[in-house]
C-alpha positions as CSV (number, residue, x, y, z in Angstrom):
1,X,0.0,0.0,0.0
2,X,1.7,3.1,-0.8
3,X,2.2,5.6,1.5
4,X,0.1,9.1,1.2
5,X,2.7,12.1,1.4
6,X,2.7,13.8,4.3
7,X,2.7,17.0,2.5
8,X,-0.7,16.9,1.2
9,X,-4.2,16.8,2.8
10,X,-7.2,13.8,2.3
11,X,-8.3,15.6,-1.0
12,X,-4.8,15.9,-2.4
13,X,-4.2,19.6,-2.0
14,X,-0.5,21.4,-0.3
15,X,-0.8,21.8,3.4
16,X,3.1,21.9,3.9
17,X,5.9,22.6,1.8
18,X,8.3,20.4,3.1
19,X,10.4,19.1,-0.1
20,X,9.5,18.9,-4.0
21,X,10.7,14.7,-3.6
22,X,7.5,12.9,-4.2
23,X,5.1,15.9,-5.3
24,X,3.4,15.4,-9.1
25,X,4.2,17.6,-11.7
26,X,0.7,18.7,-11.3
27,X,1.5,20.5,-8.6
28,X,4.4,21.8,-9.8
29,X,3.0,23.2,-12.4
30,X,0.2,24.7,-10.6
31,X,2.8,26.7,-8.0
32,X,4.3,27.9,-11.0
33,X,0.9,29.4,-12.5
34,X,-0.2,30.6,-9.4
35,X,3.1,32.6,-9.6
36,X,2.3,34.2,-12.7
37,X,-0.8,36.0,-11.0
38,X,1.0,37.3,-8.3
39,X,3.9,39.1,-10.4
40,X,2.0,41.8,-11.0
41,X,0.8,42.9,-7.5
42,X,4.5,44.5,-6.9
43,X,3.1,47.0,-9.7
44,X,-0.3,47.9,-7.7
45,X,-0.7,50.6,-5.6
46,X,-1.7,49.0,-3.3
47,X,0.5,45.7,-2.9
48,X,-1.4,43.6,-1.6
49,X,-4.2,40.9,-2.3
50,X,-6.5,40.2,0.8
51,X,-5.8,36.3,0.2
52,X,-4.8,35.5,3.8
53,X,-6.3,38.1,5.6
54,X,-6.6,37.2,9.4
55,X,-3.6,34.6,9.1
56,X,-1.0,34.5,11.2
57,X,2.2,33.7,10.1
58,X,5.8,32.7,12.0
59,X,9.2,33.2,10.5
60,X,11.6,30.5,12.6
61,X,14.9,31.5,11.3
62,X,17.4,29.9,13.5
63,X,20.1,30.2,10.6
64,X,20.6,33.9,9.5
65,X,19.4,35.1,5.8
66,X,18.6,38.5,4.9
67,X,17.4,37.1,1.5
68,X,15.1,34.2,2.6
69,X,13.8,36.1,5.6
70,X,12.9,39.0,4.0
71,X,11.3,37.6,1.1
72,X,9.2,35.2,3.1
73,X,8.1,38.3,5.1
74,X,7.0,40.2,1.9
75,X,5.2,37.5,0.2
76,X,2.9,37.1,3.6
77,X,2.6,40.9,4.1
78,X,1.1,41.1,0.3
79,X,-0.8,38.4,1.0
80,X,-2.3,40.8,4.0
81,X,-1.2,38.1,6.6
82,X,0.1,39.5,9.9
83,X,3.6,38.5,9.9
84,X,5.7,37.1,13.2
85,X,9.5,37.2,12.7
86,X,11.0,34.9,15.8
87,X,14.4,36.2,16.6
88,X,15.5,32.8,17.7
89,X,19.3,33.9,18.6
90,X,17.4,35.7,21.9
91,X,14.3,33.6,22.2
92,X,13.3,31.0,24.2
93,X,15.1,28.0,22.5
94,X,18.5,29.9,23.1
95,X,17.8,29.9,26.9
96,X,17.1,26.1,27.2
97,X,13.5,25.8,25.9
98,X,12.9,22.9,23.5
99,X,12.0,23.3,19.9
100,X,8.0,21.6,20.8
101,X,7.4,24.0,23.9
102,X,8.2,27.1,21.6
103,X,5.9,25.8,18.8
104,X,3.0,24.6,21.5
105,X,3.4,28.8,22.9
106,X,3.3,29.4,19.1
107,X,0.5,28.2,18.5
108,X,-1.1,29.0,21.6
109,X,-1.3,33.2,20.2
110,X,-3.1,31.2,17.0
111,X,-0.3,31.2,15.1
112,X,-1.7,29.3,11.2
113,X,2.2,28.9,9.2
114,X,5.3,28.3,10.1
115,X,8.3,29.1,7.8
116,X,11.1,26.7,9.2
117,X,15.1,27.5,8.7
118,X,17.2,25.5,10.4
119,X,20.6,24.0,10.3
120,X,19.6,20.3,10.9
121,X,18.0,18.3,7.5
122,X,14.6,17.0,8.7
123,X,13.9,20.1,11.2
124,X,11.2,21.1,8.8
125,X,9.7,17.7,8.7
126,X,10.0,17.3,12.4
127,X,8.0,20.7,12.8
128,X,5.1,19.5,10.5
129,X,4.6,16.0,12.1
130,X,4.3,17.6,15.4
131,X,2.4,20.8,14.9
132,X,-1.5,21.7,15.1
133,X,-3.8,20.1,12.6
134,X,-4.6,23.9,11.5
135,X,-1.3,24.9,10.9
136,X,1.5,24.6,7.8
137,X,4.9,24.6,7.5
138,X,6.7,25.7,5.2
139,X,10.7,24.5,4.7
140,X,12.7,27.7,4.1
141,X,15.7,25.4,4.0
142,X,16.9,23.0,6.2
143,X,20.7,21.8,6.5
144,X,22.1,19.6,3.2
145,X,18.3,18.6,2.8
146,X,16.2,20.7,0.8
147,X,15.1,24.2,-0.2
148,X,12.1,23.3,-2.0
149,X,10.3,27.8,-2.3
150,X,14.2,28.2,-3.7
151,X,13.9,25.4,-6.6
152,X,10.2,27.0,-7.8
153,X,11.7,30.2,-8.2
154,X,14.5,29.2,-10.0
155,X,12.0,26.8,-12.0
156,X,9.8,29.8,-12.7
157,X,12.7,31.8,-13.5
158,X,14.0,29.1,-16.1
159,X,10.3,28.9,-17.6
160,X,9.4,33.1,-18.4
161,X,13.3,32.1,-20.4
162,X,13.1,28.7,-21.6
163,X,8.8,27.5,-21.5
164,X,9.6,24.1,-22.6
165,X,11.0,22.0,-20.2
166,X,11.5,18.8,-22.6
167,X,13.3,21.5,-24.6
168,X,15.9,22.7,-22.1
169,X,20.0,20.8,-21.1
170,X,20.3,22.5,-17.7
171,X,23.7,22.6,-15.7
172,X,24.5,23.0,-12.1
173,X,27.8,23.7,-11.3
174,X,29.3,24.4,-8.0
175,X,29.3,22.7,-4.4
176,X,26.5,20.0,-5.2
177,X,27.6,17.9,-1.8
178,X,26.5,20.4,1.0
179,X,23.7,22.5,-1.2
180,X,20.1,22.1,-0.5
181,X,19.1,24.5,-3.5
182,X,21.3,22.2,-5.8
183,X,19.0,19.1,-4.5
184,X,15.8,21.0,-5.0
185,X,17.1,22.0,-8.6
186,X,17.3,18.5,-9.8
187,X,14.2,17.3,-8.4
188,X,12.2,19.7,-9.6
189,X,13.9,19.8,-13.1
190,X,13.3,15.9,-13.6
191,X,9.7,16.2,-12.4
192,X,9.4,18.6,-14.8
193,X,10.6,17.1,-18.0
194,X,13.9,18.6,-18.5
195,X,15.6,17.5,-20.9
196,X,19.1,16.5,-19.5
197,X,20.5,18.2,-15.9
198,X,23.7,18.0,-15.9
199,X,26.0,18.8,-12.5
200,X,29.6,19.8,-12.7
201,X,32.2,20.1,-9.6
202,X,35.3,18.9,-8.3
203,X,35.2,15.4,-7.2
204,X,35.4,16.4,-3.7
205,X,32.1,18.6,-3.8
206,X,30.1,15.8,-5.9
207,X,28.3,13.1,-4.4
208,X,29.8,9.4,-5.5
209,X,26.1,8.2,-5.7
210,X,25.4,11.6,-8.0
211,X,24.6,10.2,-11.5
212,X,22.5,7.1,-10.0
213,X,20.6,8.3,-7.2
214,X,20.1,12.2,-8.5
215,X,19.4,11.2,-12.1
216,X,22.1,13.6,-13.4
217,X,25.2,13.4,-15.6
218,X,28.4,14.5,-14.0
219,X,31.0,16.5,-15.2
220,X,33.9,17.4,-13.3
221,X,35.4,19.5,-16.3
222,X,33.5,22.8,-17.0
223,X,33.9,23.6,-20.6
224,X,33.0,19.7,-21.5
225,X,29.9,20.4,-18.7
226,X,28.6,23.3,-20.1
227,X,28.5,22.8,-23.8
228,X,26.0,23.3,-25.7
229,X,23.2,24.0,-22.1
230,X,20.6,26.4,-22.0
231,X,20.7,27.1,-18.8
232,X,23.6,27.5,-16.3
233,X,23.3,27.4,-12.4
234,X,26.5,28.7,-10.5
235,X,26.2,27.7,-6.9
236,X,27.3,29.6,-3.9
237,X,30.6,27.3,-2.0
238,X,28.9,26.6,1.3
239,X,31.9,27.6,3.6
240,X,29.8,27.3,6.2
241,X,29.2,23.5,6.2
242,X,32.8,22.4,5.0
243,X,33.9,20.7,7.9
244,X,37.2,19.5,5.9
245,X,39.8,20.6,3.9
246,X,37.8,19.8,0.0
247,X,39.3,22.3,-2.2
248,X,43.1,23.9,-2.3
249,X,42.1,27.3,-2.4
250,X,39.4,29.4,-3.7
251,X,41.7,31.1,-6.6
252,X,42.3,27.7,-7.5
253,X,38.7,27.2,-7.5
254,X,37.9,30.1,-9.7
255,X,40.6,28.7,-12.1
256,X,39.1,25.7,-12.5
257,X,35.3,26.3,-12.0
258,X,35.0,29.7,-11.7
259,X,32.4,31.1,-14.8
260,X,34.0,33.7,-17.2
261,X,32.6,35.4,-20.3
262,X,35.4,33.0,-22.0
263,X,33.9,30.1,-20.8
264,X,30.1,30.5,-21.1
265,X,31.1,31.1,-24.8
266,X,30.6,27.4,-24.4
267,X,27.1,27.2,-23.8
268,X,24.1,27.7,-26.2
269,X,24.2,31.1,-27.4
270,X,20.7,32.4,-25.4
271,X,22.0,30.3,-22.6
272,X,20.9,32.5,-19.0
273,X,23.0,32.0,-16.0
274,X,21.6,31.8,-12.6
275,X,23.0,32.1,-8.9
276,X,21.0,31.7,-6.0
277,X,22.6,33.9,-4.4
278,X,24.6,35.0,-2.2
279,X,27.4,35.5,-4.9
280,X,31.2,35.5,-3.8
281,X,32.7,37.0,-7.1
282,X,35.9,36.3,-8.1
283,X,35.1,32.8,-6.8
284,X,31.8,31.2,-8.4
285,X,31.9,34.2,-11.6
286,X,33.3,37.1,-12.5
287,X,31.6,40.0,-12.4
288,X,31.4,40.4,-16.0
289,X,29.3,37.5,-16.4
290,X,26.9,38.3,-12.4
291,X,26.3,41.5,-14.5
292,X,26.0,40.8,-18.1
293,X,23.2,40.5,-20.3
294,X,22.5,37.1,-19.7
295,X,22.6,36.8,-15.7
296,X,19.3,36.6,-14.5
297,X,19.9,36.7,-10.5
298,X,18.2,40.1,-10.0
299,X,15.1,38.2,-11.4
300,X,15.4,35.4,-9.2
301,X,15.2,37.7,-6.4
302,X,12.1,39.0,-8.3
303,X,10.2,35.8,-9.0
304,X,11.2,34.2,-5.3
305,X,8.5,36.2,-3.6
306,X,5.3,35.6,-6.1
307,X,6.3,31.8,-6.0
308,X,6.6,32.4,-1.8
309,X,3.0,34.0,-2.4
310,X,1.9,31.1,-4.4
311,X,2.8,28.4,-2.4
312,X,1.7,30.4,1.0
313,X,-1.9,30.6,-0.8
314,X,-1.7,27.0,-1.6
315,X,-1.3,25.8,1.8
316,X,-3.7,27.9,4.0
317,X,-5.4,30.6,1.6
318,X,-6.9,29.2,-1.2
319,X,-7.8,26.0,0.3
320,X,-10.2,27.9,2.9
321,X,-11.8,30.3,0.3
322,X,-12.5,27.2,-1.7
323,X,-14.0,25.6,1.2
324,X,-16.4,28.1,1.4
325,X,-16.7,28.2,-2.6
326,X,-15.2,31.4,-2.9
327,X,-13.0,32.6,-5.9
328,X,-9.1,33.5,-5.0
329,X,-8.7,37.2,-5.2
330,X,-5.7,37.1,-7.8
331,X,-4.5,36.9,-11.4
């Protein structure tokens, strides 16, 4: 019997946002379209859509991003949601409170979505299975795991570029081992239909069970990686989680990896580059190439808080109005 995914409710529909592993393209697909509505409410008057009016939603950052954070935090305000940011460095949990008695006081001021960043992979998923009936989570990222909101913007991004998946050789290139984005990336690139995904790295920042249990092709030389893609993903080295000694230097890096106007010669000649974000130039790309005609980085930024909107009124908005046959105030 299979199992039903914890992500989604009896009828099928997105309570959490957890990971993209084991979600149809359906609703894939539907995140992304949802997306498309709420693009243009950043060039309202008024930005906001009353969607999630009366909601109450908690940002539970306990890594720090600007990026993330703030996005998050703008997607629920234009979604006219009241908005709880949890400064977790001088909260409860940093005084000896566990994790389950600050979401039970959470929930106790009638708190409906969490937005979950942590350091540990599964935290998200550990928040979902114990919380309220009534309330979502969503997974802003969570250690090596996943960063599922990250993956649909970059999918969306790729699509207003590139509209047919089945079309499209994608390449990741970068520090695939410790990056939850890269994971999201694949997963929702092969649920998708792309064409080929293709990841390129140093040995030491590439999985051994890459190819196999990703469903990627690996390259570790970048010129032979990047021929000939459509679309090229530089990602950010995660200093942070390198616990050992896996490349020489970052020059060295740059020399080998790094992504020049030189190099993306390589690629299809409407090829777009994308970075998550932060960059580090000089190390992932020049600055020639974060700037140039082709980067689209600025529009990731862009697109990351409709598809945070989108996936927000999945989960708690839309589902309610439509319980009460209402029509969703967008698009």
């Amino acid at each position: 019997m299979k199992t039903p995914n914890p992500q989604l409710d009896g009828q099928g529909n997105l309570k959490h946002f957890l990971t993209i592993e084991g979600l149809r393209r359906e609703i894939l697909v539907e995140i992304l379209d949802r997306a498309e509505g709420f693009l243009g409410v950043a060039k309202q008057a008024v930005k906001k859509v009353p969607l999630c009016r009366g909601k109450v939603i908690a940002n539970l950052f306990f890594e720090t991003s600007t990026r993330t954070r703030t996005t998050f935090e703008l997607a629920a305000k234009r979604l006219s949601a009241d908005v709880l940011n949890l400064n977790v460095s001088t909260s409860a949990t940093a005084k000896g409170e566990t994790l389950l008695d600050t979401l039970r006081n959470l929930e106790a001021m009638h708190v409906d979505m969490f937005v979950v960043r942590h350091g540990s992979s599964g935290a998200a998923h550990f928040i979902a299975t114990h919380a309220a009936p009534h309330v979502s989570v969503i997974n802003a990222g969570d250690g090596r795991h996943s960063h599922p909101t990250q993956g649909m913007l970059d999918m969306f991004t790729i699509r207003h570029h590139k509209p047919d998946f089945a079309a499209i050789k994608v390449a990741i290139v970068g520090d695939i081992l410790h990056s939850r984005v890269a994971r999201s990336q694949i997963l929702a690139l092969n649920t998708l239909g792309a064409s080929e995904v293709r990841v390129i790295g140093p040995r030491t920042l590439i999985p051994e069970c890459a190819a196999e249990a990703l469903g990627v092709r690996v390259f570790h030389d970048l010129l032979e990686g990047i021929r000939d893609v459509d679309v090229v993903i530089m990602l950010r080295l995660q200093r942070e989680r390198m616990t050992s000694a896996l490349l020489p230097s970052e020059h060295e890096y740059f020399q080998l990896y790094g992504l020049t106007e030189e190099r993306l010669a390589q690629a299809h000649p409407d090829a777009i580059v994308m970075h998550p974000g932060p960059i580090n130039r000089g190390v992932e790309m020049e600055s020639q190439v974060a700037d140039g005609t082709r980067s689209v980085i600025l529009e990731q930024v862009t697109n990351g808080i409709a598809i945070r909107m989108a996936v927000m009124s999945m989960c708690i908005g839309t589902q309610n109005l439509a319980g009460r046959g209402e029509k969703a105030p967008y698009g």
